[in-house]
C-alpha positions, -999 to 999 in steps of 0.1 A, spaced: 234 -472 156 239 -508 139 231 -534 164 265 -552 158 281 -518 170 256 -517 194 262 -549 210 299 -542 214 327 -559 242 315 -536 265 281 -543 267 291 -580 266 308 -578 298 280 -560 317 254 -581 300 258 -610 322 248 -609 359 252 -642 377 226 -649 399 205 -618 399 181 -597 369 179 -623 341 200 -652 352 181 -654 388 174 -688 390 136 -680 393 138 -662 359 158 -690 343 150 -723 354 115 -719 342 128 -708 308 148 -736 305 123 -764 322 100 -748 289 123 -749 264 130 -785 271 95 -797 269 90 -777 241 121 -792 222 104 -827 227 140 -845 227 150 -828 194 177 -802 189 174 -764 193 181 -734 176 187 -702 193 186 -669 175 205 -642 190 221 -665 214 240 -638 229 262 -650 257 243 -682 264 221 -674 292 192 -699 283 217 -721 257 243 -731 280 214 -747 305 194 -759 284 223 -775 262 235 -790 301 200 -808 301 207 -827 270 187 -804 241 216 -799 212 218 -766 208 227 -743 182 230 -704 178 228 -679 155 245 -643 166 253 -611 149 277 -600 179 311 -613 182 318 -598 215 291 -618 228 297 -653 211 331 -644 226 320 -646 263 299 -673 257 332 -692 246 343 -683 283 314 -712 295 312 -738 264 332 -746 235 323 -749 200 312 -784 205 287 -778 232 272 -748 215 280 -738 181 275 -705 168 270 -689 130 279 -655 134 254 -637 113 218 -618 111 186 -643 125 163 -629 97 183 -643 75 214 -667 81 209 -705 78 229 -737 97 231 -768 85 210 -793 102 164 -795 112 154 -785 142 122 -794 163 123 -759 183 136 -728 176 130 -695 200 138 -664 206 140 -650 236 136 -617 261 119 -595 234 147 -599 208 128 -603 179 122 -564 183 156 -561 179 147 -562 143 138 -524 133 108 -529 104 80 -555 100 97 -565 67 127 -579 86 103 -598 116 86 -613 90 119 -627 74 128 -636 108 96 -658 110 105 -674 78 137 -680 86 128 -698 117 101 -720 93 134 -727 71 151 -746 101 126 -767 115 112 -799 106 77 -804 99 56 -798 133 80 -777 151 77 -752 169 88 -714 172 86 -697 203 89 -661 213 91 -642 244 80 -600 240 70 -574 262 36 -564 254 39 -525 244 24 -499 269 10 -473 251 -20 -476 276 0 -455 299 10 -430 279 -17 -398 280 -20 -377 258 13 -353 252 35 -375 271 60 -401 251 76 -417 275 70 -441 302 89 -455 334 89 -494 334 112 -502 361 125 -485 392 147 -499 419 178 -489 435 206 -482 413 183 -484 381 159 -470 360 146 -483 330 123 -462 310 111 -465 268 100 -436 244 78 -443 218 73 -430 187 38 -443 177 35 -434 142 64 -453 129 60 -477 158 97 -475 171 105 -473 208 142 -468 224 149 -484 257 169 -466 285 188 -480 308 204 -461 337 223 -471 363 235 -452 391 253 -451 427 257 -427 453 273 -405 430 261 -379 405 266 -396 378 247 -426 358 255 -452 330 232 -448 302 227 -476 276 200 -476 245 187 -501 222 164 -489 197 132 -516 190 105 -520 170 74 -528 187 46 -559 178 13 -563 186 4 -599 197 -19 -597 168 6 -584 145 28 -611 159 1 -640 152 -1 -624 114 35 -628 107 36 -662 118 6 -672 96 28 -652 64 55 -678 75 33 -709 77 26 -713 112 2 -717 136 -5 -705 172 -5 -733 197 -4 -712 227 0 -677 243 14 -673 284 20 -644 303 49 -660 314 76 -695 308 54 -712 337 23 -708 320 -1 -683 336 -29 -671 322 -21 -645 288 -49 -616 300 -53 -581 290 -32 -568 317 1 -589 306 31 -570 305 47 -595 279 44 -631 263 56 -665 257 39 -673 220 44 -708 207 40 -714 173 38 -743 151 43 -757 114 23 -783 103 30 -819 101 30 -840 71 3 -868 68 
């Protein structure tokens, strides 16, 4: 499926859940306390900026913030919370659609960039985020790290979050490295909401090779927005990368 169909004004409306999952306030306000150091009183570019979970806060501190988004439904919600002055939007791919302006920080965020189905395209995606930014700024990623350690022999699937009322689960297909996320909700009923989202999966390494194709470097690596320590046993990432700066 195309991720604009994919991302349609269904989805949209379930996407956002005030409060809890994503947009809990111990999820977010570390994202955004981040982002804002990171931006170092410059503007920001968002790609995929989706329905403004991190942009509308972070543009509320002060950081100008702009987005690029491929799903209409989505930019349309986000119109529900700021207008086009407070967060303009391009509606078009990340890899590869330009706005005006330099940025000092542009990120991506919650394992988007695997939204992107070949390496081909993640590179592009790396050199498009090069285009944007001035000399010395900064790119910054957020990915799940994948868990093919879990999966024994035979097996292609693994389980990655249970609670009540969800399950979330990924199968892998690990010679064309391509994994599609499951998401099922349920009640006390017998039946479940299912919703997929087909990724392609990076390696941190991979990840720190594309970024040196684009002309960056890596300035640092946590296992989470507050900054612990990136170890062998991370589920996922916050990468911050950097262009040079001019002498």
């Amino acid at each position: 499926m195309r991720q604009e169909k994919l991302w349609d004004a269904d989805t949209a409306r379930r996407y956002d859940t005030p409060g809890t999952g994503m947009f809990a306030p111990e999820v977010l306000e570390p994202t955004v306390d981040r982002l804002t150091e990171l931006a170092a009183g410059g503007a920001a570019l968002e790609f995929a900026v989706g329905t403004g979970r991190v942009a509308v806060p972070l543009a509320a501190r002060g950081v100008p913030v702009t987005g690029i988004e491929l799903s209409r439904p989505m930019v349309e919600r986000l119109r529900t919370k700021v207008d086009e002055a407070t967060v303009p939007v391009v509606i078009g791919d990340m890899a590869t659609s330009t706005v005006p302006g330099e940025f000092s920080l542009v990120y991506l965020v919650y394992n988007t960039i695997s939204n992107l189905l070949t390496q081909a395209r993640q590179v592009t995606c790396f050199r498009n985020a090069a285009r944007h930014l001035a000399p010395g700024g900064r790119f910054v990623i957020e990915l799940w790290v994948p868990e093919l350690r879990k999966l024994p022999p035979g097996q292609q699937a693994t389980v990655w979050s249970s609670e009540p009322g969800y399950i979330g689960l990924d199968t892998y297909d690990v010679l064309h490295q391509q994994v599609v996320s499951h998401h099922f909700q349920f009640d006390e009923s017998t039946q479940a909401r299912l919703f997929r989202s087909p990724h392609r999966y990076i390696w941190p390494a991979e990840l720190d090779l594309m970024a040196q194709l684009a002309g960056f470097e890596l300035e640092t690596r946590h296992a989470d927005w507050a900054g612990a320590e990136f170890t062998a046993d991370s589920r996922s990432h916050v990468s911050v990368y950097r262009l040079p700066t001019t002498n």
